[in-house]
Backbone bond lengths (Angstrom), bond angles and torsions (degrees), N, CA, C in turn:
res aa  C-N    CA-C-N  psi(-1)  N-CA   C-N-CA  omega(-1)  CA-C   N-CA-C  phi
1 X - - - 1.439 - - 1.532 108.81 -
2 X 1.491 115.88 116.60 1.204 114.37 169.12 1.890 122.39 -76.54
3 X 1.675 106.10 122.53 1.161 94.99 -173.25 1.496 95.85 -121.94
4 X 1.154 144.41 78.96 1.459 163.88 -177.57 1.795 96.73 -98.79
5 X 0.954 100.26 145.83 1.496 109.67 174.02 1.465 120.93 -98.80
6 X 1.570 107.00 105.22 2.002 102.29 -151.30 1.374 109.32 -70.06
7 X 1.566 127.46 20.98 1.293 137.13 154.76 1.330 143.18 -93.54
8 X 1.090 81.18 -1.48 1.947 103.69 -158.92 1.821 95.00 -60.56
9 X 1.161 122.89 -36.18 1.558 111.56 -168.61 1.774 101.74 -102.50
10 X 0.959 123.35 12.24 1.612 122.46 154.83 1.111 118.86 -73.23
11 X 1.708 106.83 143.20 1.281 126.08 -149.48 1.651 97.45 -143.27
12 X 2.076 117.40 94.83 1.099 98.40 -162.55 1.566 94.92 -81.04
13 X 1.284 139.64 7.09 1.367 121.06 -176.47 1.364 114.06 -66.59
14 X 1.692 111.45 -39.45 1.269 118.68 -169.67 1.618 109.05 -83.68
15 X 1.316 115.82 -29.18 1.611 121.32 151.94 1.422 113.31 -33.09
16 X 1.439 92.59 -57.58 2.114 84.85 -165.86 1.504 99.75 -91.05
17 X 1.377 138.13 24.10 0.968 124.62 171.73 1.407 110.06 -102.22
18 X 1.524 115.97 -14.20 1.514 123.62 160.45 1.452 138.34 -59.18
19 X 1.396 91.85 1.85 1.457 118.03 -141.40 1.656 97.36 -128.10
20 X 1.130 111.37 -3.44 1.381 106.00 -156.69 1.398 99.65 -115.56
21 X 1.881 120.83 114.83 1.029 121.99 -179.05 1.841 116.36 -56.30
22 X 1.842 95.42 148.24 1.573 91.42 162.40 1.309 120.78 -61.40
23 X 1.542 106.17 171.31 0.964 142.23 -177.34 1.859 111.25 -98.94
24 X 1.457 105.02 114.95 1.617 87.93 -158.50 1.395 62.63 -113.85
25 X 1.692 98.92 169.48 1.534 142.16 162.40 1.276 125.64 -31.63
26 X 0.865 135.36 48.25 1.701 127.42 -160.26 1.509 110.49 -47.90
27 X 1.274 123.74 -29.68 1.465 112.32 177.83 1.655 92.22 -75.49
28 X 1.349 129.08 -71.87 1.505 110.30 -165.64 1.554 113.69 -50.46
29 X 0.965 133.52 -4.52 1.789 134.30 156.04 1.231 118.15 -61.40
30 X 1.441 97.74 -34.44 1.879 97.66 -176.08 0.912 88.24 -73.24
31 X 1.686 122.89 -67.76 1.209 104.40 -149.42 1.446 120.45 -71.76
32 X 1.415 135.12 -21.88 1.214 104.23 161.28 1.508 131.46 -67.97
33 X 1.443 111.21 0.81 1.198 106.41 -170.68 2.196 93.45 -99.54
34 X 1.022 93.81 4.54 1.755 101.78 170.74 1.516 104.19 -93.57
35 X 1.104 121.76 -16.52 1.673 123.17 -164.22 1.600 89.42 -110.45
36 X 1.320 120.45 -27.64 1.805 106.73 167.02 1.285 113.52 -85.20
37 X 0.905 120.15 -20.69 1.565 113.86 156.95 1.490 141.92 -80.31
38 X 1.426 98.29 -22.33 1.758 105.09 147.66 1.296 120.83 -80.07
39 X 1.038 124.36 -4.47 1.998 137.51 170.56 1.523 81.55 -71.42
40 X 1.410 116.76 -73.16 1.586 117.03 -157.32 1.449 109.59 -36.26
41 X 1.518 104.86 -66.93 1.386 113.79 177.32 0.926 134.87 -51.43
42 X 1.635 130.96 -12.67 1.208 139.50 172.83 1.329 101.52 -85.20
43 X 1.533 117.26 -43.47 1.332 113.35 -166.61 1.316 113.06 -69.41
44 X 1.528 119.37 -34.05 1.545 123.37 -171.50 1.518 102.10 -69.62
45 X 1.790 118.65 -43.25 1.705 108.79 -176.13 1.397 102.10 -55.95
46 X 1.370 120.85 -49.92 1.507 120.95 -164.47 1.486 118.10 -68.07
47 X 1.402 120.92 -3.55 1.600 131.77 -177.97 1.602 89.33 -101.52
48 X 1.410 144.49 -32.27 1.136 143.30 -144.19 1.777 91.12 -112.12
49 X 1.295 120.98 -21.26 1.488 110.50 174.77 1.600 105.62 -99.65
50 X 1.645 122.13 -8.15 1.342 121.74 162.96 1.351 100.99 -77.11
51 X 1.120 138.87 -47.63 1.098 143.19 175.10 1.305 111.38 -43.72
52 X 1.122 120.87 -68.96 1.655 130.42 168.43 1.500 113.43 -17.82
53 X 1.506 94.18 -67.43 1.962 117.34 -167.39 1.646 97.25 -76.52
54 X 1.250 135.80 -2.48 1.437 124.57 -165.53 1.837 88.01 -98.88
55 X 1.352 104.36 -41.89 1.528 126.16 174.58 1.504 119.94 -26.28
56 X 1.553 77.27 -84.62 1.486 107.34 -168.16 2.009 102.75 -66.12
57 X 1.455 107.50 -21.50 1.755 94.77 165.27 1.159 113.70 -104.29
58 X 1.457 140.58 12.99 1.357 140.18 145.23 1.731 115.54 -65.42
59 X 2.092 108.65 -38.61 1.268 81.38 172.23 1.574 127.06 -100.27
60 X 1.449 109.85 15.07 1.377 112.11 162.95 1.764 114.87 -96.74
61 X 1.334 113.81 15.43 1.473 107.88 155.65 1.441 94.72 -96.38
62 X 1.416 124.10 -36.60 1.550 97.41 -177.59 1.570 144.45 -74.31
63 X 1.535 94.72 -21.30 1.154 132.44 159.01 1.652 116.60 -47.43
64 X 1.217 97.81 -54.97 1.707 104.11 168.04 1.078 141.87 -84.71
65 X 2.021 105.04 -0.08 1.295 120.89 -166.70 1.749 97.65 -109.94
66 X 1.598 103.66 -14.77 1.502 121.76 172.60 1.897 106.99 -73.34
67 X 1.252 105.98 -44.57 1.424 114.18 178.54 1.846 121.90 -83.17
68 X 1.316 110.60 -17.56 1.265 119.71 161.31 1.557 121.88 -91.17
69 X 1.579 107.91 -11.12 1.665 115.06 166.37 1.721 95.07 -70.52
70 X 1.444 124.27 -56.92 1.496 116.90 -148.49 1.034 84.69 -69.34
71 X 1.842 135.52 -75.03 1.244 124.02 -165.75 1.726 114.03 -13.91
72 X 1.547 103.28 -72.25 1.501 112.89 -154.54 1.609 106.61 -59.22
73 X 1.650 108.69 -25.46 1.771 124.14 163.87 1.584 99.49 -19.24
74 X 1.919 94.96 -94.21 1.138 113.33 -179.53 1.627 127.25 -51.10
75 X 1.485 118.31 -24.31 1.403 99.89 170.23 1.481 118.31 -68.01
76 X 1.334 120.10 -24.37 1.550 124.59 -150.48 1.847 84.99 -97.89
77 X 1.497 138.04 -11.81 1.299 136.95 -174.48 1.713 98.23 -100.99
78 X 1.170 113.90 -12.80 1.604 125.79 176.91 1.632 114.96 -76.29
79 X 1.223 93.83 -34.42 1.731 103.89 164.56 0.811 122.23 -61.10
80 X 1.683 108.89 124.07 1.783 134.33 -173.63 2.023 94.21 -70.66
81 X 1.018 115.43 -51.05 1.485 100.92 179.28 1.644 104.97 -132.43
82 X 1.916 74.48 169.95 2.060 80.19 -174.53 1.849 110.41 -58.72
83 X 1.006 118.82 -38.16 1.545 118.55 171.80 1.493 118.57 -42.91
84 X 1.455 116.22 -60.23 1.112 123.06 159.99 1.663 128.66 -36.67
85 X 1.315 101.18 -40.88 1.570 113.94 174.04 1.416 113.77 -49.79
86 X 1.714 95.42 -65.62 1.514 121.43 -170.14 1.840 95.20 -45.41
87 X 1.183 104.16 -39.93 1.637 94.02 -166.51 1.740 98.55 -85.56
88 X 1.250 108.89 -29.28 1.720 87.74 177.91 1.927 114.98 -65.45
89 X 1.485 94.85 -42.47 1.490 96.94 161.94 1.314 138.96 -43.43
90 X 1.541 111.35 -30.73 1.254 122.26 -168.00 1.805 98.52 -91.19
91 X 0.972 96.45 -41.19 2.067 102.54 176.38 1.630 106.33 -45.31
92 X 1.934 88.77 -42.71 1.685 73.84 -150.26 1.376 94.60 -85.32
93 X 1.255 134.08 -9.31 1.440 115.24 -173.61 1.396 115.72 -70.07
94 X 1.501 108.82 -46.50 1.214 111.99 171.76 1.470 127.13 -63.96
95 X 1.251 112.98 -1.72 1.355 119.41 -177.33 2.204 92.29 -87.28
96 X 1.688 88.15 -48.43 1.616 87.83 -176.37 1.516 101.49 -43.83
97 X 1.506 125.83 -80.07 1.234 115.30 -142.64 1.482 118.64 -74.50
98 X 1.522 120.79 -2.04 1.535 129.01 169.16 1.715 85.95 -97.55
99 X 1.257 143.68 75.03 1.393 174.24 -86.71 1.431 139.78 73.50
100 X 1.691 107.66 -8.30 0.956 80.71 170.81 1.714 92.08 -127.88
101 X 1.662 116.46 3.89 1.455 96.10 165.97 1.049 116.03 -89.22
102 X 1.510 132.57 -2.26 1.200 117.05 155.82 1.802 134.79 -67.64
103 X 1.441 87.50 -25.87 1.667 81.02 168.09 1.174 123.37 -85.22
104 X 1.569 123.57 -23.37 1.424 132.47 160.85 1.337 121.34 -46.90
105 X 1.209 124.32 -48.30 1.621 122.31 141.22 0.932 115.08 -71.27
106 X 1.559 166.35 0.53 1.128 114.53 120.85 1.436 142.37 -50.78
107 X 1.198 85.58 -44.46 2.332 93.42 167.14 1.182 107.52 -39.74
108 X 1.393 121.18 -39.55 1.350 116.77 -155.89 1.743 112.36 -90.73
109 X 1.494 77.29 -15.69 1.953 80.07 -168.52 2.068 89.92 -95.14
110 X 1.267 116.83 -8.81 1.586 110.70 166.85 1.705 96.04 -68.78
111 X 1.085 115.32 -71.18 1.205 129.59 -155.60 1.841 110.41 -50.68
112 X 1.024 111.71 -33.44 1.679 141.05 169.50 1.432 98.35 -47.09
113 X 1.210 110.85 -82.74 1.880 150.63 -169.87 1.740 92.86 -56.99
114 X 1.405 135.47 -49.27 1.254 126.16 174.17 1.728 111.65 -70.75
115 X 1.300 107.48 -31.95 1.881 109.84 179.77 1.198 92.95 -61.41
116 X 1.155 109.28 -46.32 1.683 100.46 -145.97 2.020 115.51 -72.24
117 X 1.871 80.12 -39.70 1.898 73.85 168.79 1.556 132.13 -83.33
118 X 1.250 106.24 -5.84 1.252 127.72 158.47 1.607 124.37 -55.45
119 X 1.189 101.26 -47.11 1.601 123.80 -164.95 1.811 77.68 -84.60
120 X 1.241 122.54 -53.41 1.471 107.84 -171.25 1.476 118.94 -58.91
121 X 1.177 120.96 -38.33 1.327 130.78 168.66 1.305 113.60 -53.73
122 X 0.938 129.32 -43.46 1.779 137.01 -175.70 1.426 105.03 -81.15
123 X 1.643 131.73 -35.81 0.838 116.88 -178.20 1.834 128.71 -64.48
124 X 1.306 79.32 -37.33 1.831 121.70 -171.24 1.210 84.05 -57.18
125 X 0.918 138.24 -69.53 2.106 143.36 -160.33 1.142 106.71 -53.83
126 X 1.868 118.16 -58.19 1.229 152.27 -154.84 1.930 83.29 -66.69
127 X 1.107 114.53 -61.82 1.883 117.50 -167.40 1.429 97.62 -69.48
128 X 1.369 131.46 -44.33 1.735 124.35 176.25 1.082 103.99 -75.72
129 X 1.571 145.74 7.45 1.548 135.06 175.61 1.837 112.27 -92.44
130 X 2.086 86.58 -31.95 1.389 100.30 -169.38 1.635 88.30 -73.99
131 X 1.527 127.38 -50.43 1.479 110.55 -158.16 1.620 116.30 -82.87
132 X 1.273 118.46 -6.16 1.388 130.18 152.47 1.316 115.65 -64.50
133 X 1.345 138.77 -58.45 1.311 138.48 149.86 1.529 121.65 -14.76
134 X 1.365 114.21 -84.42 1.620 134.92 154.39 1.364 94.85 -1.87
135 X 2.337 108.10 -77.20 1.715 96.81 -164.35 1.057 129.58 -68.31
136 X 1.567 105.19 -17.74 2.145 114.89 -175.99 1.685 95.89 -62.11
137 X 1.526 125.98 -27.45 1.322 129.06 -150.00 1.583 101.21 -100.31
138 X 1.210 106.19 -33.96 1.821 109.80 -175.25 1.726 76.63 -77.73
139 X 1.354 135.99 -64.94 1.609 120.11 -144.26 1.594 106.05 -72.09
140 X 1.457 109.35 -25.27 1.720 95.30 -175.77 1.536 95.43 -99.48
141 X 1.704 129.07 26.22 1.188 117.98 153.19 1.667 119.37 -97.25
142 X 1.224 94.72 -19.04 1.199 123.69 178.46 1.320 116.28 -67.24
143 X 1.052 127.47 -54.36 1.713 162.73 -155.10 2.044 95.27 -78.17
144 X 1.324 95.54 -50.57 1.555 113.23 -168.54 1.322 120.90 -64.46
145 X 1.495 116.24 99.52 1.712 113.89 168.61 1.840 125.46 -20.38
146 X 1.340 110.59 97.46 1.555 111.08 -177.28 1.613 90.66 -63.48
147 X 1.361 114.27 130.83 1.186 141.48 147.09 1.721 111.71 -42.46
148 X 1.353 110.32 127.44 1.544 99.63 -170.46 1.597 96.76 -148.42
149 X 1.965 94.22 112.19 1.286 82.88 -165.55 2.154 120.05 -82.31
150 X 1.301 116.21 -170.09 1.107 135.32 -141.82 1.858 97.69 -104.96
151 X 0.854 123.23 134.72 1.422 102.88 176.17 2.058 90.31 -167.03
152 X 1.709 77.90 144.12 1.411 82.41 176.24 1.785 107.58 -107.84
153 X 1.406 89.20 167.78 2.153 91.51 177.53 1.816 102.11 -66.20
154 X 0.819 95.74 106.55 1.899 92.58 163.84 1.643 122.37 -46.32
């Protein structure tokens, strides 16, 4: 009966040295973590000048929706009778809201057109962070003493 102890040639140093994460690059960390932070900053000016332009044509629909109320005021007070009214009223409403879904899509197609290059920008970083990652990880796997274990002749 063999009573040998089936441990006797284990070696926990070289065990936990298998175990022991690489050592990545700390300067290439910054710097990608300097290149996600100029993503940020680009992305926040460029959300803040969509922002701007989404602005500034919300208040020139209102602006114009203020100046197409008085107009339509005075046309509908220009009417010789209430019938007449009803029909200037009825023009202009329908004139309003085939005016104002067109600008509503436009808002919407700004607002679209700013996601979307936004979302492209973030993505773009987001895929060069992952394949920068990848190489810091292949080179400090690379870089890293393979553990090689110990074994005696039986």
């Amino acid at each position: 009966m063999n009573t040998t102890f089936p441990f006797a040639d284990f070696d926990p140093m070289s065990f936990a040295k298998a175990f022991q994460p690489a050592v990545l690059d700390v300067e290439a960390v910054q710097a990608a973590q300097q290149r996600n932070m100029e993503t940020m900053k680009l992305v926040g000016e460029k959300a803040g000048e969509a922002f701007q332009a989404i602005a500034t044509k919300q208040a020139e629909i209102l602006r114009q929706g203020y100046e197409e109320a008085t107009e339509a005021t005075r046309e509908v007070l220009k009417a010789a009778t209430p019938e007449e009214g009803a029909k200037v009223q009825v023009e202009i409403t329908r004139k309003a809201v085939e005016t104002q879904m067109v600008q509503a899509r436009d808002v919407a197609d700004m607002v679209a057109s700013a996601n979307g290059q936004l979302f492209e920008l973030l993505n773009a970083r987001f895929l060069d962070s992952v394949a920068e990652f990848q190489a810091m990880a292949k080179t400090a796997t690379a870089e890293a003493p393979a553990a090689k274990p110990k074994r005696k002749a039986a």
